[in-house]
C-alpha positions in Angstrom: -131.8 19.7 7.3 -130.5 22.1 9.9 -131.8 24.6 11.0 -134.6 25.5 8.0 -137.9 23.6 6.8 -138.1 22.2 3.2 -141.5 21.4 1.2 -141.5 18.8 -0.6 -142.1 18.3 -4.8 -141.3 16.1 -7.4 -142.5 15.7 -11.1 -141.8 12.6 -13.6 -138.8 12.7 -16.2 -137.9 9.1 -18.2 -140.1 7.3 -17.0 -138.9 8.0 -13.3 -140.1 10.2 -10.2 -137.8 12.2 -9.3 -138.7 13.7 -6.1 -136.9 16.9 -4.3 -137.0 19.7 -1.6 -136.9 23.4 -1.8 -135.8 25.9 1.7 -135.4 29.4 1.5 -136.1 32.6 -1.1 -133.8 33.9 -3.1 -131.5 33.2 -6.5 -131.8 29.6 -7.3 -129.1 26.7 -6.4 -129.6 23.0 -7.2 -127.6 20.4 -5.3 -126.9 16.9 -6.5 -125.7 14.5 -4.3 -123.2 11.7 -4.7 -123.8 8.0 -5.4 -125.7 5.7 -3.1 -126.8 8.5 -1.1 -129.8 10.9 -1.1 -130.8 13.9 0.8 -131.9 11.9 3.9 -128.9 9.4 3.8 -126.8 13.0 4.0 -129.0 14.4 6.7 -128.1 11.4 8.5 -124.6 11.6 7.8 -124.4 15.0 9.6 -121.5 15.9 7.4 -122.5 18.9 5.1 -124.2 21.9 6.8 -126.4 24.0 4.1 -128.3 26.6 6.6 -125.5 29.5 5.6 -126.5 29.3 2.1 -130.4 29.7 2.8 -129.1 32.4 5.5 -127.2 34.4 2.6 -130.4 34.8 0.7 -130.7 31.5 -1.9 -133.8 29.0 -2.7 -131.9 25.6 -2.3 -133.4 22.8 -4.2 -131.9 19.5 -3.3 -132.9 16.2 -5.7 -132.7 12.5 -4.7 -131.0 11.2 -8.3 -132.8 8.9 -10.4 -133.2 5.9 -8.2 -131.5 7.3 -5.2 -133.5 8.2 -1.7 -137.1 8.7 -2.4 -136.8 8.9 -6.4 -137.3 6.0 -8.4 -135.5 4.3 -11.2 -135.1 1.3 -13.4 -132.8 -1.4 -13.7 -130.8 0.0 -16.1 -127.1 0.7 -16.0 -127.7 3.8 -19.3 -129.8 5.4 -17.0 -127.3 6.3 -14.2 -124.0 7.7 -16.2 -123.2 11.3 -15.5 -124.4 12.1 -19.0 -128.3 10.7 -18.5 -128.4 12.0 -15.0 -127.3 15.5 -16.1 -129.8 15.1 -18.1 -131.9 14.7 -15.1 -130.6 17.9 -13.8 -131.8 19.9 -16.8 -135.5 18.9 -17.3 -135.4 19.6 -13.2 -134.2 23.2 -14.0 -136.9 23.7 -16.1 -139.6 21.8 -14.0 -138.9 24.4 -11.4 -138.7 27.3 -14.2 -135.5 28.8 -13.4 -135.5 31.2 -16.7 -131.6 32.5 -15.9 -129.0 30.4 -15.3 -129.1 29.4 -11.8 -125.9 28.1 -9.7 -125.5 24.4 -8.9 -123.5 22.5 -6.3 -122.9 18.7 -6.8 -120.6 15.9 -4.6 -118.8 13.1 -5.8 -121.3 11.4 -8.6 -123.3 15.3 -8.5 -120.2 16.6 -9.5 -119.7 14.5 -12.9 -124.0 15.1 -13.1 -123.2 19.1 -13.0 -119.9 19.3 -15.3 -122.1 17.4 -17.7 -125.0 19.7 -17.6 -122.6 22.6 -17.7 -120.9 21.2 -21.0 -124.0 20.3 -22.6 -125.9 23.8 -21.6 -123.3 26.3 -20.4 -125.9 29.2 -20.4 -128.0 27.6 -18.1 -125.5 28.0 -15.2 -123.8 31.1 -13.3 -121.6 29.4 -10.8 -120.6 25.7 -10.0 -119.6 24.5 -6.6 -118.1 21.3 -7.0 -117.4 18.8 -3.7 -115.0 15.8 -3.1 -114.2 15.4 -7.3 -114.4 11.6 -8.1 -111.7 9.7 -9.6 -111.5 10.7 -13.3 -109.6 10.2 -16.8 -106.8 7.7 -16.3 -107.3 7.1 -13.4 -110.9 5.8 -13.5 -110.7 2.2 -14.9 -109.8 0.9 -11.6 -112.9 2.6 -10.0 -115.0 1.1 -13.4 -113.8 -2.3 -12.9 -114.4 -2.4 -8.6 -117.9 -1.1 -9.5 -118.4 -4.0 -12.5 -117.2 -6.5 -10.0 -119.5 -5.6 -7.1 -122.2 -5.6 -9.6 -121.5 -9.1 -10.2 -121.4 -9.6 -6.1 -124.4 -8.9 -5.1 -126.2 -10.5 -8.5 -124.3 -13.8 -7.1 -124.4 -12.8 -3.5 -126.8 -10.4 -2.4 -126.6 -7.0 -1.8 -125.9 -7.5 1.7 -122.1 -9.6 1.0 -121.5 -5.9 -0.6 -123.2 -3.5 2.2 -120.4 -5.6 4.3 -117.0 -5.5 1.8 -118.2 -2.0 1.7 -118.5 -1.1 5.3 -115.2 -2.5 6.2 -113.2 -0.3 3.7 -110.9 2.6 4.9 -112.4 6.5 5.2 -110.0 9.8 5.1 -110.1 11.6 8.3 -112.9 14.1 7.1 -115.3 11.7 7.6 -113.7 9.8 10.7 -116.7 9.0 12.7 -119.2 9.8 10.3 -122.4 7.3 10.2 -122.5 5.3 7.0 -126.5 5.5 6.5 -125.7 2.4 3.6 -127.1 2.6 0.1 -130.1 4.1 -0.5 -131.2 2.8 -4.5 -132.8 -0.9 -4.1 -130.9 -4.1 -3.9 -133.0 -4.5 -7.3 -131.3 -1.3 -8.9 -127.9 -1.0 -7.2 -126.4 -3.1 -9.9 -127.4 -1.0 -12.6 -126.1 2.2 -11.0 -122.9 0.5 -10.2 -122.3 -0.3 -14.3 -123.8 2.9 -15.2 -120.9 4.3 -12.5 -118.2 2.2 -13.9 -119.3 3.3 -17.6 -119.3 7.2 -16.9 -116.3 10.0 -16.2 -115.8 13.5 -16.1 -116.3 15.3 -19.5 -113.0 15.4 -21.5 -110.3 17.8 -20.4 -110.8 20.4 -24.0 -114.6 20.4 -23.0 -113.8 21.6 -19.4 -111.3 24.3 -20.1 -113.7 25.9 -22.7 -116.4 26.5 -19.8 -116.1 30.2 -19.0 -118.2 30.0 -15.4 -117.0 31.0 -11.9 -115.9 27.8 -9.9 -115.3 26.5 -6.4 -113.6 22.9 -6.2 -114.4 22.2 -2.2 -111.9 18.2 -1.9 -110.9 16.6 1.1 -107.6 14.5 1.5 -106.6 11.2 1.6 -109.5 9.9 -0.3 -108.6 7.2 -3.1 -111.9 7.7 -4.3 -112.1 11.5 -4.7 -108.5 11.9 -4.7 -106.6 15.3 -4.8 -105.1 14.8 -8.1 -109.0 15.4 -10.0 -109.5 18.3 -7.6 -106.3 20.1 -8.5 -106.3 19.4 -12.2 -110.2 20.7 -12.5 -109.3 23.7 -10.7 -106.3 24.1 -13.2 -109.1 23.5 -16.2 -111.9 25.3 -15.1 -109.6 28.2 -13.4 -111.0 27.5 -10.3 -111.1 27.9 -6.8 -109.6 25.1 -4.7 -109.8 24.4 -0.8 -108.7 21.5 0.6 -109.9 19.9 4.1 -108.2 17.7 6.2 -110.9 17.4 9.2 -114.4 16.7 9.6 -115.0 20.3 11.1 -113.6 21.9 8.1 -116.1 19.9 5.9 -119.2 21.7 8.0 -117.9 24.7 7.6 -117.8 24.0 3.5 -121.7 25.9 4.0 -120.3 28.9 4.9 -117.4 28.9 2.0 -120.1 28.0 -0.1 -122.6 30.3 0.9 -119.6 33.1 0.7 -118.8 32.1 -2.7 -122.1 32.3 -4.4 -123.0 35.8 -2.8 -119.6 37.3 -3.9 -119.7 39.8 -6.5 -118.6 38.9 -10.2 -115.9 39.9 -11.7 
């Protein structure tokens, strides 16, 4: 991380160890990363800077997800939809006995793991900060059947024949020159996450708009994968906030937005 230290915890949930690390004092925020990352694979990414929120006065907890980074996971695709891993989310909220809602940031795959969690338990939330939105509603059965079909890859292949297909696809501009650290879950377990991936979305439009809870959508453009068209229709839903970047400089600076947001006064 940047700038701050982090101690290290973790507890067992499903079977799993699910391991994480705290910085700073303050009102609780938990951040859930996207899919086949983890907190180090981001650290080494260099892409999102999270010093401003501990500077504005918040305990930041970031997870590795269920078979992500230095948590561990099965082979099996159930365990690894939005729904299970919000799931995940919720027994760490109360391993780390937040007894108020707490805020909670998610990218990409974090993002469908929070809106779940937020469905599911609304109380247990004050604010959602929700980065690059993943493809969603109609628009997801492509994504679902790429995933089922590079599930099938490296089961006949190898994981490596899909570390390469992957690696040679096109990036927006936000993350021009950004390392790709690679996957992080096993070559045992990345096609369970992949089918677990294909089989999950964003909760359903009528469960979104009935959240009543401050939101920041924080997208980036000319992303297929997290395209624009999610991030504008949640911020429509959820009555959101909605900035959009266009350059890898205005993706670091997401820590201060972020930071600002959750210190504003409500209401």
């Amino acid at each position: 991380m940047d700038a701050y230290s982090a101690g290290e915890g973790g507890f067992r949930h499903r079977g799993a160890e699910l391991r994480y690390e705290a910085a700073g004092r303050g009102p609780l925020a938990v951040y859930a990363h996207g899919g086949f990352a983890g907190r180090a694979a981001e650290d080494r990414m260099g892409l999102f800077d999270w010093a401003p929120v501990v500077a504005a006065g918040r305990r930041l907890v970031r997870y590795d997800a269920r078979g992500h980074g230095r948590s561990t996971g099965a082979a099996v695709p159930d365990d690894y939809t939005y729904a299970s891993l919000a799931g995940d989310l919720l027994a760490l909220l109360g391993h780390l006995g937040a007894d108020g809602p707490v805020d909670a940031l998610g990218a990409s795959m974090g993002c469908g793991t929070v809106l779940h969690a937020a469905v599911r338990s609304p109380g247990r939330f004050s604010r959602l900060v929700l980065l690059i939105p993943p493809t969603a509603w109609s628009g997801r059965e492509a994504y679902a059947r790429r995933n089922r079909a590079a599930a099938e890859t490296i089961e006949r292949d190898g994981a490596g024949a899909w570390r390469a297909a992957r690696a040679g696809g096109p990036r927006p501009p936000a993350v021009a020159g950004v390392p790709d650290p690679g996957p992080t879950p096993a070559a045992r377990v990345l096609p369970a996450v992949l089918r677990g991936l294909a089989a999950s979305d964003l909760p359903a439009p009528a469960d979104l708009a009935r959240l009543r809870l401050p939101v920041l959508v924080l997208a980036w453009a000319d992303d297929p994968g997290h395209p624009l068209s999610t991030a504008t229709e949640l911020a429509r839903l959820l009555d959101a906030d909605l900035r959009v970047a266009h350059t890898r400089a205005e993706v670091r600076g997401w820590g201060r937005d972020i930071a600002e947001y959750l210190t504003r006064p409500v209401g």
